[in-house]
Short mmCIF file of the C-alpha atoms (twelve columns), coordinates in Angstrom:
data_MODEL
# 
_entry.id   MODEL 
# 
loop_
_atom_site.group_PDB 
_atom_site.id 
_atom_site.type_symbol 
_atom_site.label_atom_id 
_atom_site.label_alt_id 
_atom_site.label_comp_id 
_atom_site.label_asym_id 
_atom_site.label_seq_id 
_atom_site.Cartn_x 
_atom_site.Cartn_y 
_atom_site.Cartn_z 
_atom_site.pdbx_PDB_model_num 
ATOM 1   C CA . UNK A 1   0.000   0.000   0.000   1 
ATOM 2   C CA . UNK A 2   2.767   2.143   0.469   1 
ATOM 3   C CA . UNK A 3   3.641   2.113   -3.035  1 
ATOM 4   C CA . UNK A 4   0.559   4.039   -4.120  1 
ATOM 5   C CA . UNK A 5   1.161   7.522   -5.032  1 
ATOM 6   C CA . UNK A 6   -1.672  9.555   -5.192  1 
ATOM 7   C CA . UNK A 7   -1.828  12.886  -6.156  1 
ATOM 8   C CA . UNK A 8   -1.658  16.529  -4.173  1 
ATOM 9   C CA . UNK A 9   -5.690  16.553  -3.514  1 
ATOM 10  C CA . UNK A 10  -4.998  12.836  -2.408  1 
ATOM 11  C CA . UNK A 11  -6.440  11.033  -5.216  1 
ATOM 12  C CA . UNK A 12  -5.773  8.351   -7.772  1 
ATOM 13  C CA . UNK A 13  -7.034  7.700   -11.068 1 
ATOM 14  C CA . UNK A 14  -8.801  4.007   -11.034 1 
ATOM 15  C CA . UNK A 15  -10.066 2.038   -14.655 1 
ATOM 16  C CA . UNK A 16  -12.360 -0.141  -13.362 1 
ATOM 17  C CA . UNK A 17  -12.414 -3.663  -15.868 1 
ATOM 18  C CA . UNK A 18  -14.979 -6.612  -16.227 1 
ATOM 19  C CA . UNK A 19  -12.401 -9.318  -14.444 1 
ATOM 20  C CA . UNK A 20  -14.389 -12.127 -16.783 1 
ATOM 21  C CA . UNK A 21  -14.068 -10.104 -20.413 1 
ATOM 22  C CA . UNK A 22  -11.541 -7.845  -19.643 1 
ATOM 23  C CA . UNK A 23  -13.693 -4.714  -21.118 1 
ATOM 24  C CA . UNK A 24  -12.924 -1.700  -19.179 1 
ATOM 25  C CA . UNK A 25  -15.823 -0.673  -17.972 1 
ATOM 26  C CA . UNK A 26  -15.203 3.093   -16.648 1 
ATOM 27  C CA . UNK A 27  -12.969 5.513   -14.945 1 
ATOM 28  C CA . UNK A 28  -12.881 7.116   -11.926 1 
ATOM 29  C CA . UNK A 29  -10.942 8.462   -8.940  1 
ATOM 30  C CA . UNK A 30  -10.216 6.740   -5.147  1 
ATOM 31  C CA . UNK A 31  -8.873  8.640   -2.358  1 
ATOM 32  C CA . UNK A 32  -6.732  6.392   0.003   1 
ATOM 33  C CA . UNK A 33  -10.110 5.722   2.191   1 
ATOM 34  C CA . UNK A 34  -11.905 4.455   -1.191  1 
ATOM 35  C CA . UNK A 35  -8.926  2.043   -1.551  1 
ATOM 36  C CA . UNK A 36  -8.850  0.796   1.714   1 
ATOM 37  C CA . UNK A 37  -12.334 -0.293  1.675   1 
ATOM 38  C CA . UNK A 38  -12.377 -1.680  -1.620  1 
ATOM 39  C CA . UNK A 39  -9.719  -4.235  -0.228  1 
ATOM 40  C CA . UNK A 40  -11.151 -4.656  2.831   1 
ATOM 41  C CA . UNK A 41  -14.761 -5.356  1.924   1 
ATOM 42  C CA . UNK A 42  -14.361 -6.268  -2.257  1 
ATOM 43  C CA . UNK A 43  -16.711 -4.262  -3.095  1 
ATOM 44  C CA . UNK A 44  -15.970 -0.870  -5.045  1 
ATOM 45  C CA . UNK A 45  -15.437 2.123   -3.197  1 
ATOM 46  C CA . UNK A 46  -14.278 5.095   -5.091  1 
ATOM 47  C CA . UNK A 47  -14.284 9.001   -4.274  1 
ATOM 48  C CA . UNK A 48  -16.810 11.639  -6.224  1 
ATOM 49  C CA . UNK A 49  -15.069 14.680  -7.155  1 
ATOM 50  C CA . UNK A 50  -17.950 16.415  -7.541  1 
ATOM 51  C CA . UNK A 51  -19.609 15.461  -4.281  1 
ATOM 52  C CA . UNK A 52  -16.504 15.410  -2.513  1 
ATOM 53  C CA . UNK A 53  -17.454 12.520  -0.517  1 
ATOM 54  C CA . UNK A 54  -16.545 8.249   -0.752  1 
ATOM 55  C CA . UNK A 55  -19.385 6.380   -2.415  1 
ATOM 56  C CA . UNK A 56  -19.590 2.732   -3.095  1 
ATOM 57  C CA . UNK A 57  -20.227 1.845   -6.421  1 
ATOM 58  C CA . UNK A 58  -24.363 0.159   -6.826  1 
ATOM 59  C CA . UNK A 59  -25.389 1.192   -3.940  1 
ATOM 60  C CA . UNK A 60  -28.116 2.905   -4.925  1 
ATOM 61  C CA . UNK A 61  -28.863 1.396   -8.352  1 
ATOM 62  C CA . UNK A 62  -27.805 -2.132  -6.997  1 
ATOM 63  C CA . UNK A 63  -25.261 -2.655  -10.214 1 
ATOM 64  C CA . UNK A 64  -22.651 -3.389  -7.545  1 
ATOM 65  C CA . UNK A 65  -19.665 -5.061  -8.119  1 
ATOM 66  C CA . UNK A 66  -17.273 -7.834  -6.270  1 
ATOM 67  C CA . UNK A 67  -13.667 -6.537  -6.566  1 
ATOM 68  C CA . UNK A 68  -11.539 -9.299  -7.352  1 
ATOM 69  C CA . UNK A 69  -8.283  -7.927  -7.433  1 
ATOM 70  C CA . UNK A 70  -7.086  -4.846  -7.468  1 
ATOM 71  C CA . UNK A 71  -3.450  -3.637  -9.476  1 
ATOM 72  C CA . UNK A 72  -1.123  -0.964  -9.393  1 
ATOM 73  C CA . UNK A 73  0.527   0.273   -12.253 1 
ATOM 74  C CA . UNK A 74  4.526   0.291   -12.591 1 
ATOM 75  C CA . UNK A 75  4.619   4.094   -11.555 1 
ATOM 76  C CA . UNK A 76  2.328   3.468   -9.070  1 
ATOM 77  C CA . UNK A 77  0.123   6.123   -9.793  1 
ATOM 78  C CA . UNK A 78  -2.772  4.457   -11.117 1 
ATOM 79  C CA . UNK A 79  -4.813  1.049   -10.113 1 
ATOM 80  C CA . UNK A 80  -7.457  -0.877  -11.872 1 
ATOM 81  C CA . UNK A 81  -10.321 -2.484  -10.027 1 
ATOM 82  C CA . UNK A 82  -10.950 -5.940  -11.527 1 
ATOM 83  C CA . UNK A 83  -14.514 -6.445  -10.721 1 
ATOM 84  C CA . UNK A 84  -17.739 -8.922  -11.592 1 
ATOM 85  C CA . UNK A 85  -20.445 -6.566  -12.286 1 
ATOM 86  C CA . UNK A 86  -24.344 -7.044  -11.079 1 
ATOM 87  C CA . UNK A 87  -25.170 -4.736  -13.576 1 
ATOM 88  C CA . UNK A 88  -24.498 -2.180  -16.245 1 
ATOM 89  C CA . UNK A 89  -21.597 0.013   -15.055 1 
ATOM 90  C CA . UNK A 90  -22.934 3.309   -16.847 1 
ATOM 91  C CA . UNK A 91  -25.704 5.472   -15.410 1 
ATOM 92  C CA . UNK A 92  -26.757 5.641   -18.877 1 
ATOM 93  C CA . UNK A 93  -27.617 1.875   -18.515 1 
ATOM 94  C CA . UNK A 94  -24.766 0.695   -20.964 1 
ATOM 95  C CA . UNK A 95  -22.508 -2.081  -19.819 1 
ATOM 96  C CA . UNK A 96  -19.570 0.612   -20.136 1 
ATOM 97  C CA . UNK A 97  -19.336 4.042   -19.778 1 
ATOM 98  C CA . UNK A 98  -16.769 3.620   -23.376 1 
ATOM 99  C CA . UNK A 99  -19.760 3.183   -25.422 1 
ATOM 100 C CA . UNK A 100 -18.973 5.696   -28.543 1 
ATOM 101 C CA . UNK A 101 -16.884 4.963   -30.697 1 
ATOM 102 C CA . UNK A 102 -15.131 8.387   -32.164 1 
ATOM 103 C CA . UNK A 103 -12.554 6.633   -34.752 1 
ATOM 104 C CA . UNK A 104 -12.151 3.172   -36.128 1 
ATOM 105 C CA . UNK A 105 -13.818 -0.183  -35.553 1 
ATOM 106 C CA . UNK A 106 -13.497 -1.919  -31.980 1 
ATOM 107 C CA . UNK A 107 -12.590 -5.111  -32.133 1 
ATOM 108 C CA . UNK A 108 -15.022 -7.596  -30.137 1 
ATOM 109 C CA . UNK A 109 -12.470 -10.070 -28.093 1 
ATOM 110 C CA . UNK A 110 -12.684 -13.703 -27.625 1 
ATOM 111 C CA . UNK A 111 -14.476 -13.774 -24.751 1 
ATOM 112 C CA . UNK A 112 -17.227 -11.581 -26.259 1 
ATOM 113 C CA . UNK A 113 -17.757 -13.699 -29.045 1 
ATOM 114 C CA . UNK A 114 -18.586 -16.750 -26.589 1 
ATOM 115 C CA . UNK A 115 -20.673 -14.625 -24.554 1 
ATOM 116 C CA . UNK A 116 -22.514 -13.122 -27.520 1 
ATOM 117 C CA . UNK A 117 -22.904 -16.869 -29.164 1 
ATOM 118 C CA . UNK A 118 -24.249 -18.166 -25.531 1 
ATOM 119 C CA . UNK A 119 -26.735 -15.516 -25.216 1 
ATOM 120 C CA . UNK A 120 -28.107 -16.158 -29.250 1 
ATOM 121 C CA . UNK A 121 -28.379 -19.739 -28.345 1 
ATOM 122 C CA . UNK A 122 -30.172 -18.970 -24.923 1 
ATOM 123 C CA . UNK A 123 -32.339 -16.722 -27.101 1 
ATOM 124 C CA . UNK A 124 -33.280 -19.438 -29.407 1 
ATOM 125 C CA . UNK A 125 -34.286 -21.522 -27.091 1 
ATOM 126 C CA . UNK A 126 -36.731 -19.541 -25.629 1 
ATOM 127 C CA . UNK A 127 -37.965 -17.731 -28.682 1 
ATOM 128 C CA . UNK A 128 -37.781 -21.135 -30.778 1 
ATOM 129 C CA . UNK A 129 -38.161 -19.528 -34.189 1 
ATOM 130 C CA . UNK A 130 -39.029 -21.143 -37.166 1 
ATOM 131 C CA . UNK A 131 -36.627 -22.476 -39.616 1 
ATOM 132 C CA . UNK A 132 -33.709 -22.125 -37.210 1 
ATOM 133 C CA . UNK A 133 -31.154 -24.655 -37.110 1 
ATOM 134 C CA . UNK A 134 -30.370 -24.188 -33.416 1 
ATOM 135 C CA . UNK A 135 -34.692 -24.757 -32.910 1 
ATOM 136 C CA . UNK A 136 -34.030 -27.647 -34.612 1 
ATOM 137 C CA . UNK A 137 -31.589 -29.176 -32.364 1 
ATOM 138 C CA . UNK A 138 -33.268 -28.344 -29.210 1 
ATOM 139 C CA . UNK A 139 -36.784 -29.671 -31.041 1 
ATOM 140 C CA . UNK A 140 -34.895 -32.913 -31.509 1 
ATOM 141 C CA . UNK A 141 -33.547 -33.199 -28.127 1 
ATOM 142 C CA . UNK A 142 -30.543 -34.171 -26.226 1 
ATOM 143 C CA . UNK A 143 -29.763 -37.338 -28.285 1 
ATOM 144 C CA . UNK A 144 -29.653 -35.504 -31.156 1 
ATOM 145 C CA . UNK A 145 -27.448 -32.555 -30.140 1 
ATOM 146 C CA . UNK A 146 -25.012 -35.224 -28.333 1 
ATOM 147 C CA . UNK A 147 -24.390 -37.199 -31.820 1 
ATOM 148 C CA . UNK A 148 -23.879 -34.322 -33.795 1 
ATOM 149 C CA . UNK A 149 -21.426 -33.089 -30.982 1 
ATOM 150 C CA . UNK A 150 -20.008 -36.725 -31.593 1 
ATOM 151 C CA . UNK A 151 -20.072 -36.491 -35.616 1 
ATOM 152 C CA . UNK A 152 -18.304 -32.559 -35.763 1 
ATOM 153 C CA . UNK A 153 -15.382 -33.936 -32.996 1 
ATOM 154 C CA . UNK A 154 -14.669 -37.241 -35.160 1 
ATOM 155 C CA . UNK A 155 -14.684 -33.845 -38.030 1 
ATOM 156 C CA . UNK A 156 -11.700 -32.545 -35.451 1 
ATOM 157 C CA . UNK A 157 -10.141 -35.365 -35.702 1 
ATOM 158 C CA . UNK A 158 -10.038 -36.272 -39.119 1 
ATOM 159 C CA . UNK A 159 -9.358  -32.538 -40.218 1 
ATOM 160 C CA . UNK A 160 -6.485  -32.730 -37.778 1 
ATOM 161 C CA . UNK A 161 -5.423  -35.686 -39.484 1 
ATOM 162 C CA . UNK A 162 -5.534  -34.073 -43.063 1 
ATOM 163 C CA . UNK A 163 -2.989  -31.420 -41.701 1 
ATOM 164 C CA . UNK A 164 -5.412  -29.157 -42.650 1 
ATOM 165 C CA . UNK A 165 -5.609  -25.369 -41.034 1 
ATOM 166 C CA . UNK A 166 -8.584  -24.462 -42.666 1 
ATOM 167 C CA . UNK A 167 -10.832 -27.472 -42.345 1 
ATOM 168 C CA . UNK A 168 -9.714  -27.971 -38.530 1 
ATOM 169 C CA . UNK A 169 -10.784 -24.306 -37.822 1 
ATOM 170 C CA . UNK A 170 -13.989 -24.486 -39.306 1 
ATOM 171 C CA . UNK A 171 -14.720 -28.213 -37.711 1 
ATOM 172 C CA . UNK A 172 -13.729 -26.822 -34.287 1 
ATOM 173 C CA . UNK A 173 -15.982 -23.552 -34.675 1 
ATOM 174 C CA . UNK A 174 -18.507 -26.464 -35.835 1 
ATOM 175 C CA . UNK A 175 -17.914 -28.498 -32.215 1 
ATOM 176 C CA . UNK A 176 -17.487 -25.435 -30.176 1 
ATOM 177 C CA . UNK A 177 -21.114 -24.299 -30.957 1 
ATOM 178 C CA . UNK A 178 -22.820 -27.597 -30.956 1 
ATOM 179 C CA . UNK A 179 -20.870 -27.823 -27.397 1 
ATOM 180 C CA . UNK A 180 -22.185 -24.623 -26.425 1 
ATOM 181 C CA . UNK A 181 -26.172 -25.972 -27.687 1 
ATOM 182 C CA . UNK A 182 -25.551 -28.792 -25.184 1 
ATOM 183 C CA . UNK A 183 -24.741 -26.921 -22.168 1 
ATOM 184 C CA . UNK A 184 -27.322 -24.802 -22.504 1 
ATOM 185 C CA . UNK A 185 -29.913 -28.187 -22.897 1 
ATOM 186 C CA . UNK A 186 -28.442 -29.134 -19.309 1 
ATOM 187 C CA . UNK A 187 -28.725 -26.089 -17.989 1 
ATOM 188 C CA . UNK A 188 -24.879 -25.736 -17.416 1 
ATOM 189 C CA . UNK A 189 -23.665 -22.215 -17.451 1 
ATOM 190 C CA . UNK A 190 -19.868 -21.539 -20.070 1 
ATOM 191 C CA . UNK A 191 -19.233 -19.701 -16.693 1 
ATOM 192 C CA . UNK A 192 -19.091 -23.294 -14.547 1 
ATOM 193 C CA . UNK A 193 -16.607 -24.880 -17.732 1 
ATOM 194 C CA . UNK A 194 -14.283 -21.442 -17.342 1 
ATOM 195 C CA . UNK A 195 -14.216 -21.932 -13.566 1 
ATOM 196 C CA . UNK A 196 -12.780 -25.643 -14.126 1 
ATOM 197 C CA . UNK A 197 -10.628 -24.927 -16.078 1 
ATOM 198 C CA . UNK A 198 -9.210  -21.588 -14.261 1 
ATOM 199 C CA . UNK A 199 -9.383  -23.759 -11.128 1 
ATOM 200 C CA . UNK A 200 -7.373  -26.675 -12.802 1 
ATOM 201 C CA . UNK A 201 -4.766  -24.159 -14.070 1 
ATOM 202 C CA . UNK A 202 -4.458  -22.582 -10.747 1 
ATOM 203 C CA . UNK A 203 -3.606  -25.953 -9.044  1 
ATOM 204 C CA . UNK A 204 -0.862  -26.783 -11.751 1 
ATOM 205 C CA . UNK A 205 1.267   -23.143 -11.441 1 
ATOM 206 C CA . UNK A 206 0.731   -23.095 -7.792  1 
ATOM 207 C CA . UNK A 207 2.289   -26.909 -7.807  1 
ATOM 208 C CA . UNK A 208 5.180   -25.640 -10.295 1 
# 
C-alpha cells in the first residue's frame, strides 16, 4: 500500500475492468479511504469529485460489483479495479461508460464472441423460431445434439489428421457451438466450464 502515489488533492485515477471479459468498464478516482475499503470489503469504493465525498459503487442502483483484485501500475500512480459486475456500469444503462466509438472499428475479443454466441443460443431456445437450425436441435432433443457433438469432434479429428488449417478451424468452430447448444440443454452455465478450467490451471502453477 505504500507504493501508491496519489496525487496533491490525495487522489488516484482508477479504470475499473470486467475481471471475466476484460472490457474496461469506466474511470474514476479513489482517495486512500476508497482504496482501503475496496480491499477490505471487495466491493468498489471510489471518491466523487464532484460530491466530494466516498461512495460505493451500486449502492443505490444495486449494479454493484465484487472486486476481485485490485493492481497498481509500474509508476504506481494508477490502479485498476478488476470487478464482476451485477449490472451495467454506466448510469446511462450501458454495460460501459466507453460506449462511442469516435474513430475506427473496436474489435469484439474472444471472450465476447462466446458470450454473444451463448446468449443467441439462450435466445433461441426460448424464442424457438421457425426455420432455425439451433430450434431444430433443441426440437430434436438431447440425443440428437449429443451425436452431432459426436459427428463434428470425429470432423476434429479427421481434419487434424488431413494437416489441414482451414478445415480444422472451421470443424472446431462447428464443435465449439454444438458444445455450447448442449450446455445450454443441461442447464450448465460456459461460466461453470471457465471456472474448471481456471481452477485446474491454478492448481498446476501453484504446484510448479
Amino acid at each position: 500500500m505504500s507504493k501508491i502515489q496519489y496525487d496533491e488533492n490525495g487522489l488516484i485515477p482508477v479504470i475499473i475492468q470486467n475481471a471475466e471479459t476484460k472490457e474496461v468498464l469506466t474511470l474514476a478516482y479513489a482517495n486512500e479511504e476508497a482504496v482501503n475499503k475496496t480491499i477490505e470489503l471487495g466491493e468498489t469504493w471510489l471518491y466523487s469529485r464532484s460530491r466530494k465525498e466516498l461512495w460505493n459503487k451500486g449502492a443505490t442502483s444495486g449494479n454493484t460489483q465484487q472486486v476481485t483484485a485490485v493492481r497498481l501500475d509500474c509508476d504506481g500512480d494508477a490502479l485498476i479495479y478488476e470487478v464482476i459486475p451485477n449490472g451495467p456500469a454506466c448510469h446511462t444503462g450501458e454495460n460501459s461508460c466507453f460506449n462511442e466509438t469516435l474513430s475506427g472499428t473496436p474489435n469484439p475479443s474472444k471472450a465476447d464472441m462466446f458470450k454473444e454466441l451463448t446468449e443467441l443460443i439462450r435466445n433461441r431456445e426460448q424464442e424457438m423460431p421457425e426455420g432455425a437450425y439451433t430450434t431444430y436441435l433443441f426440437t430434436e432433443g438431447v440425443d440428437k445434439i449429443c451425436k452431432k457433438v459426436g459427428e463434428e469432434a470425429a470432423e476434429v479429428i479427421i481434419a487434424a489428421k488431413n494437416r489441414d488449417p482451414q478445415e480444422l478451424s472451421m470443424e472446431t468452430a462447428d464443435l465449439f457451438y454444438h458444445v455450447l447448444v448442449l450446455l445450454q440443454e443441461q442447464k450448465v452455465d460456459l461460466d461453470q466450464v471457465i471456472a474448471v478450467l481456471q481452477e485446474r490451471h491454478a492448481v498446476k502453477t501453484s504446484s510448479k
